[in-house]
C-alpha positions as a printed NumPy array, in Angstrom:
array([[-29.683,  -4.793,  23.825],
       [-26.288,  -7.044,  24.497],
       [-27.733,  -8.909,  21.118],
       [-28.035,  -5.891,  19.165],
       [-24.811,  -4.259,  19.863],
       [-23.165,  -8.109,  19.236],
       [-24.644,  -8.054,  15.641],
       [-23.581,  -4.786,  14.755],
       [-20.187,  -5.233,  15.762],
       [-19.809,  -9.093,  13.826],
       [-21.814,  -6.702,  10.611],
       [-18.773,  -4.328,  11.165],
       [-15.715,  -7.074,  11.587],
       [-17.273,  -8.794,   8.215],
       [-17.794,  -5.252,   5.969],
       [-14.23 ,  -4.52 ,   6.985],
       [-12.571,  -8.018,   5.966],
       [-14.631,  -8.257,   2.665],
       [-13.436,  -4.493,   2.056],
       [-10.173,  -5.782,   1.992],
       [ -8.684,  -6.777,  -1.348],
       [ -6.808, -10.258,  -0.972],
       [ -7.171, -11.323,  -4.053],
       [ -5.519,  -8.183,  -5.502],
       [ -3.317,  -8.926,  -8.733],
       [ -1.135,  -6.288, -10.403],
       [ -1.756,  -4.928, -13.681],
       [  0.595,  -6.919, -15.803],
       [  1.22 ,  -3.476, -18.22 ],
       [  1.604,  -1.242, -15.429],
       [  5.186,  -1.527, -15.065],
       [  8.449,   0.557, -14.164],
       [ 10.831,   1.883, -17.064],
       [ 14.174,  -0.145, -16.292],
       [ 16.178,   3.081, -15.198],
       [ 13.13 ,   4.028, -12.667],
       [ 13.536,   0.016, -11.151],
       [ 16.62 ,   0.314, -10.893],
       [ 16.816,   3.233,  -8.87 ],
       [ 18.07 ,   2.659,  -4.95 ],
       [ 15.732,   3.978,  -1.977],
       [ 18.58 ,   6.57 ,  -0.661],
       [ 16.653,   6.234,   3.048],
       [ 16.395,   2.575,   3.073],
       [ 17.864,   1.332,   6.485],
       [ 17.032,   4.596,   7.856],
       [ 14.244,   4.622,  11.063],
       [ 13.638,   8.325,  10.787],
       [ 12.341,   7.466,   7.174],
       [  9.95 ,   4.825,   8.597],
       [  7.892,   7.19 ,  10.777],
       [  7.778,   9.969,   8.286],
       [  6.673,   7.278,   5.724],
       [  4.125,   6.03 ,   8.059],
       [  2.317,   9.333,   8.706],
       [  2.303,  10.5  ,   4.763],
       [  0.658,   6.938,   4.137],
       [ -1.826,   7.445,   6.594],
       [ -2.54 ,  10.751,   4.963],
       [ -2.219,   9.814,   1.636],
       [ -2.574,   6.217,   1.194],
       [ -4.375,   4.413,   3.624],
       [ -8.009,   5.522,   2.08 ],
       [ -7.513,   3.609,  -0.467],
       [ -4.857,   1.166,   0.538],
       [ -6.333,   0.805,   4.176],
       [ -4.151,   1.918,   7.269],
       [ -2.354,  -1.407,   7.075],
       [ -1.695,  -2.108,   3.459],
       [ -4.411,  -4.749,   2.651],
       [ -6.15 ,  -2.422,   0.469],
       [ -9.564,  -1.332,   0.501],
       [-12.109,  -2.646,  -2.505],
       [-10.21 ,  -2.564,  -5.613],
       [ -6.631,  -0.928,  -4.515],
       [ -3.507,  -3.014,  -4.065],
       [ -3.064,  -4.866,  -1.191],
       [  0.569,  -3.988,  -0.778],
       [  1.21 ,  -6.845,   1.596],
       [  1.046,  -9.636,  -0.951],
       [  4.084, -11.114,  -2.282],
       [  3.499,  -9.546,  -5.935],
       [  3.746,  -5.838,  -4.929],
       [  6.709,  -6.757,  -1.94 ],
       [  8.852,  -8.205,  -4.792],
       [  8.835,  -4.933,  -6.347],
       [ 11.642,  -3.13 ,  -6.398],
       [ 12.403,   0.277,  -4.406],
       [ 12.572,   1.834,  -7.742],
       [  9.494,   0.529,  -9.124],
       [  7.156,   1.042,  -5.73 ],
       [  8.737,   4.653,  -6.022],
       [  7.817,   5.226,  -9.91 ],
       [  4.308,   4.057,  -9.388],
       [  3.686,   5.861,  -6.682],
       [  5.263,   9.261,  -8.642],
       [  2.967,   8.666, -11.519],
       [  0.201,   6.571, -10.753],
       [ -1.975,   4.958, -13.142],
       [ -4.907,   6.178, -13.398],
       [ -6.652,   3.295, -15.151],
       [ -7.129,   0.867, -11.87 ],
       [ -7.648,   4.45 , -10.136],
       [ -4.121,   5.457,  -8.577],
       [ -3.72 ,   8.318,  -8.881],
       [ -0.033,  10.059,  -8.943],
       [  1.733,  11.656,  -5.957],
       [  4.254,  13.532,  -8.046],
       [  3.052,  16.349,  -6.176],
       [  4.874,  15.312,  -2.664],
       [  8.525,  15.908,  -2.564],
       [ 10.758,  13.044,  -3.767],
       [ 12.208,  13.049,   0.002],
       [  8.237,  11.873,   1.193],
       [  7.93 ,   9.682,  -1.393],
       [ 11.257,   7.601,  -0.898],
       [  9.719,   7.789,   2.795],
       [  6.45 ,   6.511,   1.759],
       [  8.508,   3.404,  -0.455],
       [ 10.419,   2.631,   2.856],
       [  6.799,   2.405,   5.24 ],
       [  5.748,  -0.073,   2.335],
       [  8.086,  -2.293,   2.847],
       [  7.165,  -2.662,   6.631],
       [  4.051,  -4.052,   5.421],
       [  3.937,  -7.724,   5.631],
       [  1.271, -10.188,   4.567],
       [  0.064, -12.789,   7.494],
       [  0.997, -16.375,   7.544],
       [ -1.302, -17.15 ,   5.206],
       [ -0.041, -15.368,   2.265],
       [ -3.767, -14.094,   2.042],
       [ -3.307, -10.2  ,   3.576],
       [ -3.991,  -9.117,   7.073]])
């Protein structure tokens, strides 16, 4: 019984790290217009942002992207350098209009308040030591 319940937990652990996408690379065409990049996150530095931004990812991201950025299957892994490099502006317009291609699809539906919210929970999300993802 001990055996059994020590098997399905290591088949568990090992479908949830292959589910996550380290080796995620952004779409070389899908970038930001130069006016949306340079647009400033008018909450960044602000904590109240952080846990709003938190709870809309977990209700709107984290299926695909996984509760703690590494991305599930094919979605981003927004821990990894490429996507953190991003700018505010960038994160922001992506995450407005998607791109429906790689299968994001576009939050222009939230306000622009919960999605400046969402940008600033991103970029809480750090890679581990490695470099590979959590």
């Amino acid at each position: 019984m001990k055996l059994a319940l020590i098997l399905a937990g290591a088949t568990l652990l090992a479908g949830i790290v292959v589910a996550q996408n380290t080796q995620y690379k952004p779409d070389p065409k899908w970038v930001a217009p130069a006016d949306a990049a340079a647009k400033k996150n008018p909450l960044a530095g602000n904590a109240d942002a952080l846990g709003g931004g938190k709870k809309l990812f977990l209700r709107h991201c984290a299926e695909c992207h996984n509760g703690d950025g590494t991305g599930l299957q094919d979605a981003a892994n927004l821990t990894l350098p490429d996507v953190q490099k991003q700018s505010d502006g960038s994160i922001f317009w992506k995450v407005t209009n998607g791109n429906m291609k790689v299968g994001m699809p576009p939050f222009a539906r939230l306000s622009e308040t919960e999605r400046w919210q969402i940008v600033s929970f991103v970029r809480t999300l750090k890679a581990d030591s490695s470099g590979t993802g959590k």
